[in-house]
N, C-alpha and C positions, 0 to 999 in steps of 0.2 A: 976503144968504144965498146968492141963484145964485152971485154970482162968486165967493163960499168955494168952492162945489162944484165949479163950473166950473174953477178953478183947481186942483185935487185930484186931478179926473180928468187936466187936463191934462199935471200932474207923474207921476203915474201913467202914463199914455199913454207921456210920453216917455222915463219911466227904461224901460218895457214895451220901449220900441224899439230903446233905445242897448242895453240887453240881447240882444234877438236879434240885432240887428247884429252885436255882440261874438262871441255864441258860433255868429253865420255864420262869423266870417273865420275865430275858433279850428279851426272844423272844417274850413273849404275850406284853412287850411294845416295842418292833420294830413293831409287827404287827398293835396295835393301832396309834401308830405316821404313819404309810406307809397307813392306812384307814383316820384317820383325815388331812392328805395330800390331799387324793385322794376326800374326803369330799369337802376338799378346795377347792380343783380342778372342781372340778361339780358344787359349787356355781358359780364360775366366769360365770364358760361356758354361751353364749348367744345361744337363739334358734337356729341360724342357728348354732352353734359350734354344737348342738345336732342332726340338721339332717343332717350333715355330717356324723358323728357315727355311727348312727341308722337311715333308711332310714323310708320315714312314714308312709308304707305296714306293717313294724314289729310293730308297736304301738298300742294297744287296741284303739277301738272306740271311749271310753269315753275320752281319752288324748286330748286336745287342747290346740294347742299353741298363747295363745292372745296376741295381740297383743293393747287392749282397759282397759283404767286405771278406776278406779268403782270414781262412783260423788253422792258420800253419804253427802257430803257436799252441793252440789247442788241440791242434792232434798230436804235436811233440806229448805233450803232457799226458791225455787219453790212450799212448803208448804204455806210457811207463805206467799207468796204474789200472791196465787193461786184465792183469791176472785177478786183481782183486774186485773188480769190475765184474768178470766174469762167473767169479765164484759166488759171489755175492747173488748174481742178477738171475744166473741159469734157474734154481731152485725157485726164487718167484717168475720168472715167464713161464716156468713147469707147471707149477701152481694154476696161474692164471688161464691158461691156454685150454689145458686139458679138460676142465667141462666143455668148451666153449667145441673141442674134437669131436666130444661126444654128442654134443645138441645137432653137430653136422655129420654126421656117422652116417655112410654109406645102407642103403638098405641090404647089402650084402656080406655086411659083417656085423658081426655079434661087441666085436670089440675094438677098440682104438683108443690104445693110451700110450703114454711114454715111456720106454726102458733104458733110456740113457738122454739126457738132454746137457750139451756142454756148449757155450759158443763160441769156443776157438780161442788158439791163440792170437789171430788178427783181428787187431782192432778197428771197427772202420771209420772212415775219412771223413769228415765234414769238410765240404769245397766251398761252404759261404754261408753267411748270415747277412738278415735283414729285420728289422724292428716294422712291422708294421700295423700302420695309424688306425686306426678303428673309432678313435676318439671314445673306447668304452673304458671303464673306471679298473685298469688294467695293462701291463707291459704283455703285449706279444711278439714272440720271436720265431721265426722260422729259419729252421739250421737246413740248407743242400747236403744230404750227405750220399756218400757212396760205399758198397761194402762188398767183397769178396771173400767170402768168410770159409774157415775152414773147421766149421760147426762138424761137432760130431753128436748126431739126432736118431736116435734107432726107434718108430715106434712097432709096438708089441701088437699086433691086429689078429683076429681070431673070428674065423668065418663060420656060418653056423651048421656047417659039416665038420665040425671041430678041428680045423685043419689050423695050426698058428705058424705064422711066416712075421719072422722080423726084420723089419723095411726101414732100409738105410737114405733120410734125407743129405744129400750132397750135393758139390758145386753149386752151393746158392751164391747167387748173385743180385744184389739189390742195390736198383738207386731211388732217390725218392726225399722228398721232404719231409723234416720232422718238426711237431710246431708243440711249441711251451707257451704257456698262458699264466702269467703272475696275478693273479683277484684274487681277492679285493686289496688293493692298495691300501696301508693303516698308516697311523703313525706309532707305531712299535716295532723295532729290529724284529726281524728282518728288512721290514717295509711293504709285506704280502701276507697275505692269510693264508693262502692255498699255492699250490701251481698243477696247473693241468697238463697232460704228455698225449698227443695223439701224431698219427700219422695224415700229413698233408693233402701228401701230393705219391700216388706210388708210381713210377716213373716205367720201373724194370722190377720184375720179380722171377728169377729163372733158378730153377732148382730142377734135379734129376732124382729119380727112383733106383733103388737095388735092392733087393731081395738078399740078404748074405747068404752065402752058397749057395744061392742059386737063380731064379731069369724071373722076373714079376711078369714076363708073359705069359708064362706058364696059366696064368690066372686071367681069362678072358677078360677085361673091361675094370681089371683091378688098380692100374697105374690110372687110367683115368678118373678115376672113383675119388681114388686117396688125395689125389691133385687137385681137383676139384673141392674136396673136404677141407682140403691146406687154405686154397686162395680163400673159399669160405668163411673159415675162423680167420683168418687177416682183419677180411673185410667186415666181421662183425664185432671184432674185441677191440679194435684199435687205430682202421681208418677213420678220418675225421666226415663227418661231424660225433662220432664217438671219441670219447676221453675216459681219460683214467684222471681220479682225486688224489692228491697226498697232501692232507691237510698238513699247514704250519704250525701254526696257533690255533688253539680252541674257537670252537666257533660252529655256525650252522652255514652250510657250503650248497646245499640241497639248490641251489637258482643256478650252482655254477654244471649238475646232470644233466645230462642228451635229456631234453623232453620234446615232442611236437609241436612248430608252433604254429603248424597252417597244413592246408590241403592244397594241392596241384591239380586243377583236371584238368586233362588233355581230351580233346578231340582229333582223333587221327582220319583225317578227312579222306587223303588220294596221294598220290604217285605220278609223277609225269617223266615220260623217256628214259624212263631205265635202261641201265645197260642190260644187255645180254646174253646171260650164261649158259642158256643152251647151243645145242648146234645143232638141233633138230626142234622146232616150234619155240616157243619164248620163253622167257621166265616166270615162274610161279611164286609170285615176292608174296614175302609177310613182312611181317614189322615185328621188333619186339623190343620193347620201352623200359626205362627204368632210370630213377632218380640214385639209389644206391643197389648196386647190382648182387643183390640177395634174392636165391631159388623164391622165398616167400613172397617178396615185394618187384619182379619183374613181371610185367605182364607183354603178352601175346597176342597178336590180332590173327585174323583167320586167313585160308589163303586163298590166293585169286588166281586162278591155272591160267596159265598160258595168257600171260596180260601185262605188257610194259606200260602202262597205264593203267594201274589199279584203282578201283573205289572203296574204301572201307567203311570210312564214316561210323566209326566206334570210340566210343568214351572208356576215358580210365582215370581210376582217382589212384595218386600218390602222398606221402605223409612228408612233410616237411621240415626236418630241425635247425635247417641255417638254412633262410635263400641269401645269404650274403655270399655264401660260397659254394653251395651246391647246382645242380644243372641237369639237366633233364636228357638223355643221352637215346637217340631211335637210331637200331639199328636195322635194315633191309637184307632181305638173307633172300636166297633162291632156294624153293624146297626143292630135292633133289629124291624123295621116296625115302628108302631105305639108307641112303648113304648120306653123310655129313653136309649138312646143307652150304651154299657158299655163299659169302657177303656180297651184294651188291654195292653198298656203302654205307655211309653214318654220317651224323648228323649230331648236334648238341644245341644248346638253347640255356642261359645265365641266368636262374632266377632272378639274379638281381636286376636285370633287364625288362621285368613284368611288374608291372604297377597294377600294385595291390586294388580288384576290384575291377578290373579292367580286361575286357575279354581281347588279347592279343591274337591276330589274323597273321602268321606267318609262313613263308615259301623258305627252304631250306635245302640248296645245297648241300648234296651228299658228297662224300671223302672218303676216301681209302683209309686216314690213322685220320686221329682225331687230335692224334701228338704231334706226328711229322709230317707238317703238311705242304709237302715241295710235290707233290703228283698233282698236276692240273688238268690231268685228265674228267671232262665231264660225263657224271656216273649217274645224271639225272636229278630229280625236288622233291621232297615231300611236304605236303601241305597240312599244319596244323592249328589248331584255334587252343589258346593257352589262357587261364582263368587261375591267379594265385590269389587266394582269399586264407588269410592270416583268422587265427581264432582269437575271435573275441571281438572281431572288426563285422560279422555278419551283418549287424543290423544298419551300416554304415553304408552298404551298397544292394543293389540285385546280384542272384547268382542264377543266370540262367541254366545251370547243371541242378541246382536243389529243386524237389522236390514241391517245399512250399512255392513256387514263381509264381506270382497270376491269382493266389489263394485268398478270398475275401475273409474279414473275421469270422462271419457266421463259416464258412470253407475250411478253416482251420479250427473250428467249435466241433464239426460233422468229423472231421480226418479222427480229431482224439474221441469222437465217441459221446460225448456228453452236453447236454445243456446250457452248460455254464464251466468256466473254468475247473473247480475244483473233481464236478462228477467226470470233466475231460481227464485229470491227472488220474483218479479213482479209475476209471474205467480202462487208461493204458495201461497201469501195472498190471489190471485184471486178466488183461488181453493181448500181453506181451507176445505171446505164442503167434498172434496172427498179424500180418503184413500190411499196411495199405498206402498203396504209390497213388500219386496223383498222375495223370497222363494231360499231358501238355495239348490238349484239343482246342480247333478252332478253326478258322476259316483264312485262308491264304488268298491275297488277290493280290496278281503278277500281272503287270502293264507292261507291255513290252514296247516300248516308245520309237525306236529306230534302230539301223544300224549303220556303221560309219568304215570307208576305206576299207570293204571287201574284195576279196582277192578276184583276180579276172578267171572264170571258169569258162567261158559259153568263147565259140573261135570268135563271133563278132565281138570282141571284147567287152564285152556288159556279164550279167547273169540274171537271173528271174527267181530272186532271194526268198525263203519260207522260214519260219522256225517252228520246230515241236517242241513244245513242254510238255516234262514229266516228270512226277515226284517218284522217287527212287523207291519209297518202299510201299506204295500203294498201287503204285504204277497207271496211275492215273493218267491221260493223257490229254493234249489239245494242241492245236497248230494256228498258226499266221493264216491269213491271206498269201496270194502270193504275188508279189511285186513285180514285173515285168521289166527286162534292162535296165536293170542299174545296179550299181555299187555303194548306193546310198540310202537304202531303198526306207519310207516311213511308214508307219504301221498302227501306231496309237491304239491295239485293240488289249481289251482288259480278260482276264479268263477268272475263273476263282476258282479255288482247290480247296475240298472238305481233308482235312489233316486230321489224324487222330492221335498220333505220338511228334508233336513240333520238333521236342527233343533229337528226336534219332532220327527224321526224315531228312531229304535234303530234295533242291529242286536242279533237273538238269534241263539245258535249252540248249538246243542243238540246231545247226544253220545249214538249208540243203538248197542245192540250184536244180529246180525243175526244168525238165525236161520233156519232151515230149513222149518219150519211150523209156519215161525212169526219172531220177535223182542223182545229184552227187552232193556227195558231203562237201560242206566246208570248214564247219569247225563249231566247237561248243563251249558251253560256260557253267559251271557247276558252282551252287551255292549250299548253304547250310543255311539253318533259318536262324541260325542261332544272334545275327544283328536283328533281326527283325521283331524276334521275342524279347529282345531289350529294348529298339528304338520305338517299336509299333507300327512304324514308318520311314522309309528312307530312299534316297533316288540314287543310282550308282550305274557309273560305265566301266563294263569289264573290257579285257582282252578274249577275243577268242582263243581258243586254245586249239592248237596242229592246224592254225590257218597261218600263212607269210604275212597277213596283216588282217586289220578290220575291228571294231570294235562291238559291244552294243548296249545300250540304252534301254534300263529298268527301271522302272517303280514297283517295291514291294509294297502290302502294309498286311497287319497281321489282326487279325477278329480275334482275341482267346474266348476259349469256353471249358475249362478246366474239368474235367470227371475226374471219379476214383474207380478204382479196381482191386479187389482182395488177391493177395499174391501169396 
């Protein structure tokens, strides 16, 4: 009778087993076929299929999505025909370079040309191509390339104590994009009219100085000079938006030349929480701006001592040859006197980002590189108002930065001078010599309507809220009422302010908790009038600013009354 039982359970036991065994393997191969599916499924996917998925804030750093295919086959080839390459090419970049040395020529030397120009037997690398779409009547390609060249560059320099030192350019090391442009598209072999060659993207450019037999320190501020003259002439013969022409086929090419095709004004308004570089009292920030970073076309603001919260509030105009790819670059610097001043941070801005006609209100985040940007350290904001007006589009929009703003026809009859149009034209060539601006005058009325969710100052948790208005460059002033306990406090009072340049003034309102033996500050809001010269009119709630919270509640609206003044 055991071994019936014992035999029952046994058979039992093991059909129990070969069962679950069965329906493991069933399941461990559904689940392998439901992953090699899913495998499948992930190959297909295209990049953008993937950052529809996963947005690409969630991505580690090192993930990049390229979009450029690798030309291991084109550097094999660019090897072998690199001697011929070289011979061929040194004598035209000698050519071409060398006025370009001299237009950037040091004021401390007499001369700067080439005495030997060769570039090496290493040819360098292209790490990737990419065609891209512009939808313009044209193939563009942009080649990644990298280069460590072992150039042999001697130029011949001659200071004007007659003293000549031949200074050896070495260790250059470059990486960077390089972009080809096939237009116009024909139909005649080749299949292009032209092609264009400029420099993209300059990534790295690092080069070293020597003097042969002997030390370029010798020569106080001369390595700097000549380095300066180098990146110079780069940046004017051949970064883009400059190119170089070689025509294919005959033909007139003249639309495919760097020309202007708009103006940039910036308003550099303020600064908030900067870092700081000193270790005694604060930083003395400036700014200094530039679209393509040439001595000629970089501009400078003024500077503001001992102040992590700067106000500037200065305009600058910029020329524009591509805003599809160019960008507007502010950099923050601590003066430091006499010695090399040091960056606070930087900042950039995409033309392509500003619609044309449209005065853009932006806060920007400063950054240590503008390339490598893994330090998250916060270095502080600066506040700018951006206006990209394209030529030939003027009469398509306002430009509160011109001149004409506000200007009636008789207004613009008076500016040229004459009665009537033609004695206008007659009388400006006449009077070329002499100047006349319009000044942006008129009448400012600020309503200060309330304010909202003010920070607790007073120990009975309330405060006894005021504000002062004052236009920054007249210094005009006027104050609230003062509100008694609260953090809400409303106010409906109207002020009006005689303005005489709208342009360059700007309105500050500043929030204090009175007291009975004094004031504290809580916090302030800074405007420019430059909505107000456009809208006529507008109601807007700000943030205060260096308060933990609070808002407040304005109505602008603007009177113009335009004069002139001979300048």
């Amino acid at each position: 009778m055991g071994f019936l039982v014992g035999l029952i359970f046994g058979l039992l036991a093991g059909v129990a087993i070969i069962v679950l065994v069965v329906r493991f393997e069933n399941s461990r191969s559904n689940r392998r076929t439901k992953l090699a599916t899913t495998v499948a499924a992930f190959a297909r996917m295209t990049v953008e299929d993937s950052r529809k998925i996963l947005p690409g804030e969630f991505y580690p750093s090192w993930v990049v999505f390229s979009q450029r295919q690798k030309l291991t086959w084109l550097n094999k080839h660019l090897t072998k025909i690199w001697p011929y390459v070289n011979e061929a090419a040194s004598d035209l970049i000698k050519a071409s370079v060398e006025p370009v040395l001299e237009q950037h020529r040091p004021v401390i030397l007499s001369s700067l040309k080439f005495s030997k120009f060769t570039l090496g037997t290493v040819a360098p690398q292209f790490t990737g191509v990419r065609i891209v779409e512009d939808g313009a009547d044209g193939v563009t390609m942009e080649l990644e390339m990298q280069w460590d060249a072992n150039s042999n560059i001697v130029l011949a320099i001659k200071t004007y104590l007659g003293v000549s030192l031949p200074v050896q350019v070495k260790d250059i090391g470059f990486t960077g994009v390089f972009r080809l442009i096939f237009k116009p598209l024909v139909n005649e072999f080749p299949c292009f009219g032209a092609v264009c060659y400029s420099l993209r993207k300059k990534k790295k450019l690092d080069f070293t100085l020597k003097v042969i037999g002997g030390d370029i320190s010798t020569v106080p501020g001369l390595a700097d000079a000549i380095e300066s003259t180098i990146r110079d002439a780069i940046e004017d013969s051949i970064m883009w938006p400059v190119r170089k022409i070689i025509p294919i086929l005959p033909g007139d090419y003249s639309d495919l030349e760097l020309k202007p095709v708009g103006l940039l004004e910036v308003k550099l308004v303020q600064a908030r929480n900067l870092t700081n570089k000193d270790f005694i009292g604060k930083s003395d920030p400036y700014a200094v701006l530039f679209v393509r970073p040439l001595p000629d076309r970089t501009k400078k603001s003024k500077t503001i001592n001992n102040e992590l919260n700067p106000i500037w509030n200065e305009h600058f105009e910029f020329i524009v040859e591509d805003a599809t790819t160019q960008h507007l670059v502010v950099r923050i610097y601590d003066d430091d006197g006499v010695q090399a001043s040091e960056l606070i941070g930087c900042a950039q801005v995409l033309l392509s980002e500003l619609e044309p006609g449209k005065v853009k209100d932006v806060w920007l985040n400063l950054v240590k590189d503008l390339e490598i940007q893994r330090d998250t350290k916060y270095r502080g904001q600066v506040h700018l108002e951006l206006l990209y007006c394209p030529f030939g589009m003027e009469n398509g929009f306002t430009n509160p930065f011109s001149s004409d703003i506000s200007m009636t026809s008789l207004e613009r009859v008076l500016k040229n001078g004459g009665a009537n149009g033609t004695d206008g034209i007659g009388n400006e060539k006449a009077d070329t010599h002499k100047k006349r601006e319009v000044i942006i005058r008129g009448v400012l009325s600020v309503t200060v309507i309330s304010a909202e969710d003010l920070p607790v100052v007073d120990l009975m948790g309330k405060a006894d809220p005021f504000a002062v208005l004052t236009m920054k460059k007249s210094e005009a002033k006027n104050r609230t009422r003062v509100v008694n306990d609260s953090l809400n406090p409303v106010w409906n009072q109207t002020f009006d302010f005689v303005v005489e340049d709208g342009l360059h003034d700007m309105l500050i309102i500043e929030v204090w908790d009175h007291d009975t033996f004094g004031k504290d500050y809580i916090g302030r809001c800074i405007l420019t009038l430059t909505r107000v010269l456009l809208e006529g009119e507008y109601e807007v709630c700000l943030p205060l600013e260096g308060a933990k919270s609070g808002k407040l509640n304005l109505n602008l609206k603007w009177m113009p009354q335009p004069i002139f003044r001979d300048s």
